[in-house]
C-alpha positions in Angstrom: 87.3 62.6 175.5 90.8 64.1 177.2 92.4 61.8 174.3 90.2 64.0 171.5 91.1 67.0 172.9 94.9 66.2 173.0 94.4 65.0 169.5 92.5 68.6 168.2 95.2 70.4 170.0 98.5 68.5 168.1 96.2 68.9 165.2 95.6 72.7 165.4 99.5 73.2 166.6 100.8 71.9 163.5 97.8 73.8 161.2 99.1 77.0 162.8 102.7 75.6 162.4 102.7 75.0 159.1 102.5 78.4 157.3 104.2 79.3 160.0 106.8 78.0 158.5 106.5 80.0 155.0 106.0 83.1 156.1 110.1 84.2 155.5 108.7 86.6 153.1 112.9 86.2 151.7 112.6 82.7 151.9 109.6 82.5 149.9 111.2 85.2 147.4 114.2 82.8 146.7 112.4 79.6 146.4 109.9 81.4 143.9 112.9 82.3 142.3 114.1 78.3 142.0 110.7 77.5 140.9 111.8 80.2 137.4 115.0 78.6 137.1 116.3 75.4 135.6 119.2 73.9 137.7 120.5 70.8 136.3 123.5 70.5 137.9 121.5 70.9 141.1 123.2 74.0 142.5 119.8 74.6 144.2 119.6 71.4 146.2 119.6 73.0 149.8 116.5 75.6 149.1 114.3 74.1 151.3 111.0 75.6 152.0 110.2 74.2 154.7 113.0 75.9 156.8 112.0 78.7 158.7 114.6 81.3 156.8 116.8 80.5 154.2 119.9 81.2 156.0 121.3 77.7 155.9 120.7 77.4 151.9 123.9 77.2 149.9 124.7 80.3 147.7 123.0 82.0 150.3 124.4 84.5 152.7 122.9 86.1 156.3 123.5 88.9 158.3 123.3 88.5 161.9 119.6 89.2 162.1 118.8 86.4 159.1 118.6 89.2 156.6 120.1 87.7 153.2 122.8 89.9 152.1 124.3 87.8 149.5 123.0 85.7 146.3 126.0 84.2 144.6 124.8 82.0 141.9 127.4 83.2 139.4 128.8 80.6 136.9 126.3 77.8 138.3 124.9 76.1 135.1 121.5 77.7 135.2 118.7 79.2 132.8 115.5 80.7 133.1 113.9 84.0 134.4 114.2 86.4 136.9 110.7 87.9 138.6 109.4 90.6 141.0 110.0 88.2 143.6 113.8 89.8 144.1 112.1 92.7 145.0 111.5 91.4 148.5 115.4 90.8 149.1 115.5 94.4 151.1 118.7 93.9 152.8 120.3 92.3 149.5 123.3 93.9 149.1 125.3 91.4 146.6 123.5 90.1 143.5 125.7 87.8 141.6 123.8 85.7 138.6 126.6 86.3 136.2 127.9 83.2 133.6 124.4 81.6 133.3 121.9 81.1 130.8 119.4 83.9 131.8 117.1 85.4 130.0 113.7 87.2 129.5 114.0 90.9 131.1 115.7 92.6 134.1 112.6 93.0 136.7 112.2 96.8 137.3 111.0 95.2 141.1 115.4 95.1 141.1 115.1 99.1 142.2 113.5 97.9 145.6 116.9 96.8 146.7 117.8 100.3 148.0 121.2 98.6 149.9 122.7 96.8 146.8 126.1 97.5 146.6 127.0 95.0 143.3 124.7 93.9 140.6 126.4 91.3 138.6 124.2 89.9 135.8 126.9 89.7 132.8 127.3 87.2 130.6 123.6 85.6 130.2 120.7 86.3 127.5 118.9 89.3 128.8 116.9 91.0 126.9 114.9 93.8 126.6 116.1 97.6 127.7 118.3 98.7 131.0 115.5 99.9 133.6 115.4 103.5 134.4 113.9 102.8 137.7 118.1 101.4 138.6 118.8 104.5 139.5 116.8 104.3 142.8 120.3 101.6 143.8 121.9 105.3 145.4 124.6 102.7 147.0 125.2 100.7 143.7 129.0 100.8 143.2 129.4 97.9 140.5 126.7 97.5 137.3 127.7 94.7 135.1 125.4 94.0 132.2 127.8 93.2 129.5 127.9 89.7 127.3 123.9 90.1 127.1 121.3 91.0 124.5 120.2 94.4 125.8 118.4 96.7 123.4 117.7 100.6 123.8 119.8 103.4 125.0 122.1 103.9 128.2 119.4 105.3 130.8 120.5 108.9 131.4 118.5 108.4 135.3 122.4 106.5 135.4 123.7 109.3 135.7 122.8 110.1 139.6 124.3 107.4 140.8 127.1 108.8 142.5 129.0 105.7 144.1 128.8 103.7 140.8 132.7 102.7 140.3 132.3 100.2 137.4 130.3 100.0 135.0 130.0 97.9 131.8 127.6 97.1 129.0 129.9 96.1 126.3 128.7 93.1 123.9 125.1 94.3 123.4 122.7 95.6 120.9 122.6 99.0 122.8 122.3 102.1 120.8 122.3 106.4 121.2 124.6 107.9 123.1 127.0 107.6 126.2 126.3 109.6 129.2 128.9 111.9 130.1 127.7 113.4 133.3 128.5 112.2 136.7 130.3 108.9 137.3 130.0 108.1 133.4 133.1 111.1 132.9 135.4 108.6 134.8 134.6 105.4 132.6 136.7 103.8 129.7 135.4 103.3 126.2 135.9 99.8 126.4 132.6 99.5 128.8 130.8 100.6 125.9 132.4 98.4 123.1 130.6 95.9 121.0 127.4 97.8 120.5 125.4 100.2 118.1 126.2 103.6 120.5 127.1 106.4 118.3 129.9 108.3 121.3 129.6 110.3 124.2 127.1 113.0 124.5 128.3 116.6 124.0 128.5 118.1 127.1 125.4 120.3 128.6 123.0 119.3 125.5 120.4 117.3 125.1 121.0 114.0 123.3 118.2 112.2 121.0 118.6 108.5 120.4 117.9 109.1 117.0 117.2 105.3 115.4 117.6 103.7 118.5 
């Protein structure tokens, strides 16, 4: 009987253990996010589930309380989607997918990430329009869409986001007109280039995306 009882208990420790285990809700973001992707190189080798947080994962980076703060997948071979699952990374404040094969559209769940400093997701095959809701990302200082299929206009809500430094969406199907109001005045043409945009607004009117 004591040898039962020992037996339930180990048996109920490691049921209890288990989802223990899964319960990084940042963890389980990124390896949702794996699951989307194809990796043939196998870039994504180290994602682990198991693992209590993902802190240990290649291309991965922690803060000291096992907050990710860094995603650096940029130039790794890799295609697929993106999903809402980003949207969990709250203290994500480098996202750096750029020279990949990713496509589909940017999640709107992206505007969650209220520390992002750097969203880096040139050079893939997005599609689809530039989310308004990116201008919840108040501390977004680099915005780099270009070398993608974007269609639509430049979101005027852009146009609050007073720390943006760079910002470029050359080499896509956008179309209207360029923002000129806040950090877009400080901008060269050449982050506009390669698309269907028709110049920069005139000052203090409204613009109309007429065709776009």
């Amino acid at each position: 009987m004591a040898s039962f009882s020992l037996l339930f208990f180990l048996f109920s420790f490691f049921l209890c253990l288990s989802p223990c285990l899964s319960t990084n809700s940042e963890g389980n973001a990124l390896f949702d996010l794996r699951r989307r992707l194809s990796d043939p190189t196998n870039v994504l080798q180290s994602w682990d589930p198991t693992l209590v947080n993902p802190c240990t994962w290649f291309h991965v980076t922690c803060d000291a309380n096992n907050h990710v703060t860094c995603l650096d997948l940029g130039n790794s071979n890799i295609s697929g989607t993106l999903g809402p699952e980003l949207g969990q990374l709250k203290h994500l404040k480098y996202l750096e997918l750029y020279s990949n094969e990713i496509g589909g559209k940017i999640p709107e769940e992206l505007s969650n990430l209220k520390e992002l400093v750097s969203l880096d997701l040139y050079g893939n095959k997005f599609e689809g329009t530039i989310p308004r809701a990116l201008a919840k990302l108040k501390s977004l200082t680099f915005l780099r869409l270009n070398n993608n299929k974007l269609t639509g206009s430049i979101p005027r809500e852009l146009t609050t986001l007073n720390n943006l430094k760079v910002f470029d969406v050359s080499n896509n199907d956008l179309c209207g007109t360029i923002p000129v109001d806040g950090p877009f005045a400080t901008f060269p043409m050449a982050s506009y280039e390669n698309n269907r945009l028709n110049g920069p607004e005139l000052k203090g009117l409204v613009a109309y995306d007429f065709g776009c």
